[in-house]
Phi, psi and omega in degrees: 000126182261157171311125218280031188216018172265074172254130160294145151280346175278003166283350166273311180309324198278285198321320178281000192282335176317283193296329184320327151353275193279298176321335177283311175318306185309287190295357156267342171283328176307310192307318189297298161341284190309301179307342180254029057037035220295336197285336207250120156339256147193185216249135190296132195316143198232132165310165183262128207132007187276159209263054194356151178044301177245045156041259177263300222347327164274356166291296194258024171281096214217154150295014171225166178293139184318331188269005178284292154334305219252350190278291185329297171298339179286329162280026192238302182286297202130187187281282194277148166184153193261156193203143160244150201228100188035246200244034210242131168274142201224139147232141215232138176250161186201001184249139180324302205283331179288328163293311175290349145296344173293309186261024193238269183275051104247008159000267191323291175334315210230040179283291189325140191270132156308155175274119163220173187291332178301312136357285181307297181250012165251312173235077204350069171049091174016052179261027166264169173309310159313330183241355200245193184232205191356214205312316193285342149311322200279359195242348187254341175298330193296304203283326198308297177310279181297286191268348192228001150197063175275183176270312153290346178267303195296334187257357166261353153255034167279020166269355173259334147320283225270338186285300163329311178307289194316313182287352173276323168252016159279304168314311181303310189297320183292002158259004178239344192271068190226028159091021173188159188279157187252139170257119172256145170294046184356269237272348158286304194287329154321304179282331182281328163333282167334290190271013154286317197278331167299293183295357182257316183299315185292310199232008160085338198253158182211128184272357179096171182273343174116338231287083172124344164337065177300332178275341180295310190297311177286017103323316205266331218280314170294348156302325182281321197296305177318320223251318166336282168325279166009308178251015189283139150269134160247143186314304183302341172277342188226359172219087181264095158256125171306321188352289191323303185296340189284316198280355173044065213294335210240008189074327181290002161286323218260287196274004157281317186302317199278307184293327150333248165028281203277331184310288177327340179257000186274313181311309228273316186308303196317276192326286180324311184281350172314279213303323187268354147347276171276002163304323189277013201140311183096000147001072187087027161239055155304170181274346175268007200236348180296121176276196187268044166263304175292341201248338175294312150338304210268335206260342196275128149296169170257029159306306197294349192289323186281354191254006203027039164259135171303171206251337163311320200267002180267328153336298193284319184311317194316285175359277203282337178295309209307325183288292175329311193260007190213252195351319190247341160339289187278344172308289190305296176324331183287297164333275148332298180286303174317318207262356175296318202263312168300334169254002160245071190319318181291330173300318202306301199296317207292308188309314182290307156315326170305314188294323169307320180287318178279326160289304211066191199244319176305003195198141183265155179304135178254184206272321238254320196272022181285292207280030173267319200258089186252339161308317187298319194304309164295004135304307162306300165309231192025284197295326184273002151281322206262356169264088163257179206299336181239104139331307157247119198302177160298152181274164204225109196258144162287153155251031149174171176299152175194161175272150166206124187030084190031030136352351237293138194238104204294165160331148194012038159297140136248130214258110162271114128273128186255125196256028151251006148262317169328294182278033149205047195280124168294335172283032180197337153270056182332089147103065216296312197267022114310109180312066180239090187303333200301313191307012191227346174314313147271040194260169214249170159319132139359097171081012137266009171261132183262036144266012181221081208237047187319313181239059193078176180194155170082214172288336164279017211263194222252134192266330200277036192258316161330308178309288198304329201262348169293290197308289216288339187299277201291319186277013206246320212273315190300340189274298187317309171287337188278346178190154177283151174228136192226156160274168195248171193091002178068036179264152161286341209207141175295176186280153175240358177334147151296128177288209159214123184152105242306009173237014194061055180291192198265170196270327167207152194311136181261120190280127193228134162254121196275105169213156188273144174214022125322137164309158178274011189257354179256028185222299184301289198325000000 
């Protein structure tokens, strides 16, 4: 997978040599302008290296994920400090006190999602929750909330939750029960597991363990791809040359359009057998039994019809926020924790006696017994400071000039928190890139500390995060009890390389030796 920030400069330079001229031009009159700026303080200090027309980029042409670089400029700069992304000004924060002023008192500032090509063509010109801005986000953040991952729609499919686990780890034993440990590919069954409990949620349907499967694999392959896209910068979103946008230098417009494409033709089936469903009756769409397909169906007005989104396509935009925002997140984070608890054999075994003592071994931990388990609960939290699901947020736009940590920051920068520096600030961490679950034993909720904002904070923070912390807190608690782990190769400890993608995975699939350590009738039944 390449980097979504390894762009040469001469794919920019060749195209561009015509206009450099004047650009150069451009960018000496701005600067003489900026200095006669009497209202404004300054502006926060920017490394020296910048490119004419694409700015640091080549500053961030790196073989690791982008938040390693910018952790690296934040101990050069200071927490805030400025980039330019081609000609697009970006600011990037990492420290507690400049994040809680972003989301606290400049909330407001900095609600807005940027116009991107991912936007355009990925989620049908921003009509998602995720991507789009003003009045029609707040009315779809609205519908989102109250109806399709409220706490009440969420406590009427966990049965559809806890059904999913179970049958996932029912599969899993029946590949491991053969009286010695087995090596399994974990983190492939962590994904197909994902996109069952995703796609059942969404849309009612399961695909199965994948195993021979072509559409689960051409499924699961446009889910990676999508979330892949997602996180690319194009050239043309941050060097708006039309030129830039015809020729599409990096490719990536050319496969957000085919992965459209083909996604649209998968969602647009779902909705269709939903509709004709409920034509017949309305026939197995009781309300505990309804996905957010069926609840989209019951719950969208023709309020939204005034925003000139069709009601279909605002269904299909959800469709596709809900995948994005889920699939490869928890997957990938699940993975992490796992290969975290294999290499800190005493935390695992401590996690596994606690269940044992509270649970016992005849019967499995349920949604209802996490708050029982305050060693597991510290675990999670741990592995999500030291993973969290985004390394680098989603961007964030001003919608006006404003100061941050004295500052000033004009109308439409853009604002990254990078929360893998953030979440090893020593000065809220002890002995920070240490694996210490204990350090979570007095902690306050999820996004009210702001050194620890795994999933955002303020108005943009992540609506799914109850969904996610249901799913992965039980399947994180049923695999520990349910069976032992070792690393394979007669090794103590897995690989922890890192990948490159906007969610970090891991560098290669994580391999397990597996063997159950239940009786077999809590694995059949």
């Amino acid at each position: 997978m390449n980097n979504p920030l390894s762009v040469h400069p001469r794919a920019i330079l060749i195209p561009g040599l015509i206009l450099l001229t004047s650009l150069l031009v451009f960018n000496y009159i701005k600067k003489k302008l900026a200095k006669n700026v009497k209202n404004v303080t300054s502006y926060p200090p920017e490394p020296p290296g910048a490119w004419p027309v694409i700015g640091h980029l080549p500053l961030l042409n790196t073989r690791t994920h982008i938040a390693h670089p910018l952790s690296k400029l934040a101990d050069k700069l200071g927490p805030v400090f400025t980039l330019r992304l081609g000609m697009q000004r970006v600011v990037v924060v990492s420290s507690r006190e400049a994040v809680m002023e972003c989301f606290t008192a400049n909330d407001k500032l900095f609600v807005n999602r940027p116009k991107s090509s991912a936007g355009e063509h990925l989620v049908y010109n921003n009509a998602s929750f995720g991507f789009s801005n003003g009045p029609y986000w707040r009315e779809m953040r609205k519908l989102v909330m109250l109806e399709v991952l409220s706490p009440r729609r969420l406590e009427s499919m966990r049965n559809l939750r806890v059904s999913e686990i179970c049958t996932s780890i029912r599969e899993l034993y029946l590949e491991t029960k053969v009286g010695f440990p087995v090596r399994v590919t974990i983190s492939r069954w962590i994904e197909q597991l994902t996109l069952n409990i995703i796609v059942r949620t969404v849309a009612g349907i399961r695909y199965g363990n994948g195993s021979g499967n072509g559409e689960v694999e051409r499924f699961r392959g446009l889910f990676r791809e999508l979330t892949f896209l997602s996180g690319e910068f194009v050239l043309s979103d941050v060097i708006p040359f039309p030129f830039l946008k015809m020729l599409d230098l990096q490719g990536y417009v050319k496969r957000m359009k085919r992965v459209a494409k083909e996604l649209d033709a998968i969602i647009e089936k779902w909705i269709d057998e939903h509709v004709q469903r409920r034509g017949k009756g309305g026939e197995g769409v009781r309300d505990q039994e309804q996905d957010f397909i069926d609840v989209m169906l019951s719950t969208l007005d023709d309020k939204f019809e005034s925003y000139g989104v069709p009601r279909r396509t605002i269904i299909k935009a959800t469709v596709v926020n809900v995948v994005l925002g889920g699939f490869d997140t928890m997957s990938v984070y699940l993975s992490w924790l796992l290969a975290l608890l294999i290499n800190h054999k005493k935390v695992l075994n401590q996690a596994q006696q606690e269940i044992e003592s509270k649970i016992g071994k005849q019967k499995w931990v349920q949604e209802s017994d996490i708050k029982d388990l305050p060693y597991l609960q510290s675990i999670i939290s741990e592995a999500l400071r030291l993973y969290p699901p985004l390394p680098l947020s989603i961007p964030h736009e001003a919608v006006q000039d404003c100061h941050l940590s004295g500052y000033f920051i004009p109308k439409g920068t853009l604002l990254f928190v990078n929360l893998f520096k953030l979440h090893r600030d020593p000065r809220f961490w002890s002995d920070p890139d240490r694996f210490m679950p204990e350090r979570f034993f007095n902690s306050d909720a999820l996004g009210q500390q702001f050194e620890f904002i795994p999933f955002g904070s303020g108005r943009r923070s992540c609506p799914g995060i109850t969904f996610a912390m249901h799913v992965t807190n039980l399947t994180i608690a049923r695999l520990i009890q349910g069976f032992d782990f070792d690393a394979p190769g007669g090794s103590k400890y897995v690989d922890m390389s890192e990948g490159v993608g906007i969610t970090m995975p891991r560098a290669n699939a994580l391999e397990v030796m597996l063997s159950p350590r239940l009786d077999s009738r809590l694995y059949e039944n």
